[in-house]
C-alpha positions as CSV (number, residue, x, y, z in Angstrom):
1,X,19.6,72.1,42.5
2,X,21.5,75.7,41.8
3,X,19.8,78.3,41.7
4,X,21.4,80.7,38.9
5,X,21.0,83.8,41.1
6,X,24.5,84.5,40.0
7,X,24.5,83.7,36.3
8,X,26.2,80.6,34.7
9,X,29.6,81.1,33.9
10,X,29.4,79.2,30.7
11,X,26.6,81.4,29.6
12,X,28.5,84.6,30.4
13,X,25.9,85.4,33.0
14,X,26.3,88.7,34.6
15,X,22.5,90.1,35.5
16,X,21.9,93.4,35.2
17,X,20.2,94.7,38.8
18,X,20.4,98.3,38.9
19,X,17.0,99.9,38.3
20,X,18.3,103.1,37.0
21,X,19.9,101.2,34.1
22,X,17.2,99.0,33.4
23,X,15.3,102.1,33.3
24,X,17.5,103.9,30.9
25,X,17.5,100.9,28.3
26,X,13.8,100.7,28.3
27,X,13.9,104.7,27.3
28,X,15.8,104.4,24.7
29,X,14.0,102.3,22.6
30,X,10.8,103.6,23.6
31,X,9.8,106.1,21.0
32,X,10.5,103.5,17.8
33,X,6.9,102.1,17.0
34,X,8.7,98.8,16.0
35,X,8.5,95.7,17.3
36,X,11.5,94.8,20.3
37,X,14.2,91.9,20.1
38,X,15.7,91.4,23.7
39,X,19.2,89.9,23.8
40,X,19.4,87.4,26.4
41,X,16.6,88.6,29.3
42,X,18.3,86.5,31.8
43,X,16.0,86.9,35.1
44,X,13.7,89.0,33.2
45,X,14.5,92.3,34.5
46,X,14.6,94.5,31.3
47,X,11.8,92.0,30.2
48,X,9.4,93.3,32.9
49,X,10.2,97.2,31.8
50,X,10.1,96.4,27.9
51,X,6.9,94.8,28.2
52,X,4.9,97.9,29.7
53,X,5.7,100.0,26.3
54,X,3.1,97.8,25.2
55,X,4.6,96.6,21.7
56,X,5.2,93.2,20.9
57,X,8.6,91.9,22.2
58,X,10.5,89.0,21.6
59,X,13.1,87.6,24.6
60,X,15.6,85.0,23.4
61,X,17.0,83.2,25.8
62,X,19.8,80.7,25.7
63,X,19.7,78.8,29.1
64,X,16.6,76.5,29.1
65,X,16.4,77.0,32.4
66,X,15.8,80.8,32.6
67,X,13.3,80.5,29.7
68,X,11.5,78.1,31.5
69,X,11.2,80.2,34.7
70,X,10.3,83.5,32.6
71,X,7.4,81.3,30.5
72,X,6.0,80.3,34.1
73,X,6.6,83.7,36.0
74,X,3.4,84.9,37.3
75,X,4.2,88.1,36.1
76,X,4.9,87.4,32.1
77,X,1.2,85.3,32.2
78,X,-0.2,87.9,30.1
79,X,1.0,86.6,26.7
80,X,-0.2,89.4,24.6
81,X,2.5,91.4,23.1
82,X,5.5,88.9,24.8
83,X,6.6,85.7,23.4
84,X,9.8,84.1,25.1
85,X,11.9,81.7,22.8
86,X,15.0,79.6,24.2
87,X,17.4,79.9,21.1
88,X,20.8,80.7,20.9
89,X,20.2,84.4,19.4
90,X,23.6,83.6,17.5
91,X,21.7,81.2,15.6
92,X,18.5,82.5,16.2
93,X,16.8,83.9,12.4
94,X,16.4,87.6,13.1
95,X,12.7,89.2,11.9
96,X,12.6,90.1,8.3
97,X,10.1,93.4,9.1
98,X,11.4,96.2,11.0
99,X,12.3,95.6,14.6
100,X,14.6,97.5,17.5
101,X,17.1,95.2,19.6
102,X,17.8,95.6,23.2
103,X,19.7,93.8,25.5
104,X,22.8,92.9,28.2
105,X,24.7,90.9,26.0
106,X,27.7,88.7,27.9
107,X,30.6,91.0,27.2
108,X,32.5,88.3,25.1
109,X,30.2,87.5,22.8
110,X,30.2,91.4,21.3
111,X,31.8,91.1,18.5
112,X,30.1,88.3,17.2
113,X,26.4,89.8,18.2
114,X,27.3,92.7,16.4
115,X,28.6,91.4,13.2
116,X,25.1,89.4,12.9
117,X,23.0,92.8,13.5
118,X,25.5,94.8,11.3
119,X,25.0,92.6,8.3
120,X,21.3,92.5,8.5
121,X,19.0,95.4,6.9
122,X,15.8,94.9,8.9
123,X,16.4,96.5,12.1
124,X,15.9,99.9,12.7
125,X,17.6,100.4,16.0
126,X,19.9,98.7,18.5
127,X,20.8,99.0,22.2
128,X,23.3,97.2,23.7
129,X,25.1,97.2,26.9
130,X,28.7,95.6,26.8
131,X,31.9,96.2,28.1
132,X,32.9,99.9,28.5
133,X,36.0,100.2,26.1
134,X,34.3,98.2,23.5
135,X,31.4,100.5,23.7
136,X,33.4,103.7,23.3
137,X,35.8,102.1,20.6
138,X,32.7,101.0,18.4
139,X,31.0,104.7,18.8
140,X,34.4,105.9,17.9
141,X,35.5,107.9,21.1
142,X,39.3,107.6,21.6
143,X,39.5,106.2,18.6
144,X,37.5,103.7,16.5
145,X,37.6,100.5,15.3
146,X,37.7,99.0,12.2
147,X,34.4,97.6,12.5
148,X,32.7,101.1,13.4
149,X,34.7,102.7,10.7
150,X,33.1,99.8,8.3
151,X,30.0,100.8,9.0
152,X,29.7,104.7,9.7
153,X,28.4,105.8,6.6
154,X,25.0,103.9,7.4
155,X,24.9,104.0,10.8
156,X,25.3,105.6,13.5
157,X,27.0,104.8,16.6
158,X,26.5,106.8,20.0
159,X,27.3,106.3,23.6
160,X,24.8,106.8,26.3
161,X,26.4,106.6,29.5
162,X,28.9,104.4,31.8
163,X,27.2,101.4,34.1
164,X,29.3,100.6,37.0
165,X,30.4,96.8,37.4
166,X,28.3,97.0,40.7
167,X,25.0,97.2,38.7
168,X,25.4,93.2,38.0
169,X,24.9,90.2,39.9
170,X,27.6,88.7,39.9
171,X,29.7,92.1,38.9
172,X,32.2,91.4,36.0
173,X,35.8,92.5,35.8
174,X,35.3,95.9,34.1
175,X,32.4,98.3,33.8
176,X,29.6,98.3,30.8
177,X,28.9,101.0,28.6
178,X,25.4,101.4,26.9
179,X,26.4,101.3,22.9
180,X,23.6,102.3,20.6
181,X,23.5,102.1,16.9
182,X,20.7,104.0,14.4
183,X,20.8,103.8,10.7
184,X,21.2,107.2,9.3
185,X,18.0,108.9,7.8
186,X,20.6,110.4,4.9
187,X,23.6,107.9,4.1
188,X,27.0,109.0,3.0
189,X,27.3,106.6,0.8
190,X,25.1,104.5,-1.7
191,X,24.4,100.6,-0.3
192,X,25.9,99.9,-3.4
193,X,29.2,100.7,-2.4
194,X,29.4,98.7,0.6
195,X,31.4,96.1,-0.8
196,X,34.4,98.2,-1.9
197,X,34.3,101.1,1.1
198,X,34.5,98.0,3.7
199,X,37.6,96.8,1.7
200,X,38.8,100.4,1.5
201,X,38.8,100.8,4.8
202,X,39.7,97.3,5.8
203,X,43.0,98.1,3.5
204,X,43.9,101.9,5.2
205,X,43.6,100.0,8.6
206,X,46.0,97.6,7.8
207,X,48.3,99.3,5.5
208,X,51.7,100.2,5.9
209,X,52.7,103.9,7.1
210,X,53.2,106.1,10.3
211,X,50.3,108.3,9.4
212,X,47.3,108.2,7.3
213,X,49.3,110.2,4.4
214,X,51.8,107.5,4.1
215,X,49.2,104.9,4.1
216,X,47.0,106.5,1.5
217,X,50.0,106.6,-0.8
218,X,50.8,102.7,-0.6
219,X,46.9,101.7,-0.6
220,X,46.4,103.8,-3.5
221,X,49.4,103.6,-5.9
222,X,47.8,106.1,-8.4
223,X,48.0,109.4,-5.6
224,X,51.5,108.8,-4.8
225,X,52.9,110.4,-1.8
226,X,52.6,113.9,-2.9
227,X,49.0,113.1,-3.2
228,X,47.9,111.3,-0.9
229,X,49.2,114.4,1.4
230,X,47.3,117.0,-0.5
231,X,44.3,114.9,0.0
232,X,44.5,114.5,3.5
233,X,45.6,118.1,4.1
234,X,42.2,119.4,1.7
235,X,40.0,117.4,4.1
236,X,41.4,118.6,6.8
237,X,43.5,115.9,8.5
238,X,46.7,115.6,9.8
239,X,48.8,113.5,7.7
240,X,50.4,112.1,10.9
241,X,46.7,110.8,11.9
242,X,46.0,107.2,12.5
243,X,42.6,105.5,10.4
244,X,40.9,105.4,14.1
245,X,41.4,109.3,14.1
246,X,39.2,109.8,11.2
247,X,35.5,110.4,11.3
248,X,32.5,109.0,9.5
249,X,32.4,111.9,7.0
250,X,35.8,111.9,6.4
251,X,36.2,108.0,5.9
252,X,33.5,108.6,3.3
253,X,34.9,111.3,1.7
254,X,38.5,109.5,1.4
255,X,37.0,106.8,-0.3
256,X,35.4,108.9,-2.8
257,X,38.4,111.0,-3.5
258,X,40.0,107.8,-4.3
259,X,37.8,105.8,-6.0
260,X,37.1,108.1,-9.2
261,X,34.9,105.8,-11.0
262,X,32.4,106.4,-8.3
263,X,33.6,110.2,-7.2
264,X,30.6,112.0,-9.3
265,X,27.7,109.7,-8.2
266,X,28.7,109.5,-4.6
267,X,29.3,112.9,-4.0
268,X,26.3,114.0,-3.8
269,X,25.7,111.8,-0.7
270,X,28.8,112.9,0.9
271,X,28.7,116.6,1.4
272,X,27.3,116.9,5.1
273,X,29.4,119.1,7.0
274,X,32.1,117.5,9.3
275,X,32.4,119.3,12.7
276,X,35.4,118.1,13.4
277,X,36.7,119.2,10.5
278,X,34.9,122.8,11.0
279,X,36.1,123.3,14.2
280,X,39.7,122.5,13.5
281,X,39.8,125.5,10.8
């Protein structure tokens, strides 16, 4: 019989060992007062640190196996805030009250992970350890993707530190980063708009041009070249700039400045000061 000390490659198993880590997950979600998801708790590691905050948790765990060991571990007897489910957490329906998530999610199941959270308005904070680039692409350092850029005006995306392939058993291919995403207290747009900014920005990102001022132009036929360079150049961007360039603020700011029928009742959520934009005048 194996033993699974390694992980299951068809599961994506890499466990996460490395105290210091486990440590620094457990911290970050420690000051919500919300209930915990965790993604995936594998050997039961995290589980073990997540369970002393003393709030209810929830541990979703795909391979039977694992569930089964956590569910009989001497350790996890105490069944009063913990409850261990074997589900796929892909298919697994997500709390409809507020709730933080947490977890060492197998690096190529991300995308998919995050587009589930993303589109669901319950949870109030989420922290995830995936593959490095991925995790400073989505909190938009170096550049960010389309997804992040999707979602910036409601929430935020930080990165709290690098963990070294060597802090899983077995170690994967690249390093992990620790992504974290928080909905922001003030949005920069209305929810209402989400519909048309995520096409907005799903356009710029795939429009024609060599910089953001030629791209501008052809998305919106209305600003014309001319235009669309005097708008870049009044928010402060270079019109040679690439849509991963931009930030949150300025993403929600182009999409104001070019959708006039909801200019005047957006603005209003729109005018927090940009310090990239500060900094580069």
């Amino acid at each position: 019989m194996p033993t699974y000390r390694g992980g299951r490659h068809e599961h994506g198993q890499n466990f996460l060992t490395d105290h210091t880590t486990i440590a620094r997950l457990s911290r970050l979600v420690a000051d919500s007062p919300d209930p915990i998801v965790e993604i995936g708790p594998g050997q039961g590691r995290l589980t073990r640190e997540l369970q002393q905050l003393g709030r209810p948790l929830t541990a979703v765990e795909l391979d039977s196996r694992l569930a089964n060991r956590l569910a009989s571990a001497s350790q996890f007897r105490d069944r009063k805030h913990l409850s261990i489910v074997n589900a796929d957490f892909m298919h697994w329906p997500l709390p409809r009250t507020s709730y933080v998530v947490v977890g060492n999610v197998p690096f190529h199941l991300t995308t998919a992970i995050l587009r589930k959270l993303l589109h669901d308005g319950a949870w109030t904070q989420v922290v995830l350890l995936v593959q490095w680039e991925v995790a400073r692409r989505r909190a938009g350092i170096g550049g960010s993707s389309m997804m992040t850029a999707q979602w910036w005006p409601w929430i935020d995306f930080s990165l709290h530190g690098r963990v070294p392939r060597s802090a899983f058993k077995p170690a994967p291919s690249v390093d992990g980063g620790i992504l974290m995403m928080t909905r922001r207290p003030k949005p920069l747009l209305d929810l209402d708009m989400r519909r048309s900014y995520r096409q907005f920005v799903h356009e710029v990102f795939t429009g024609r041009g060599r910089g953001i001022g030629e791209i501008l132009a052809n998305v919106s036929g209305a600003l014309g070249r001319r235009g669309a360079h005097q708008l870049v150049s009044r928010e402060g961007i270079l019109p040679s700039a690439l849509p991963k360039d931009l930030s949150a603020n300025q993403w929600a700011r182009l999409f104001i400045s070019t959708s006039p029928t909801t200019g005047a009742r957006a603005a209003k959520n729109a005018r927090p000061t940009d310090s990239r934009r500060r900094k580069g005048r």
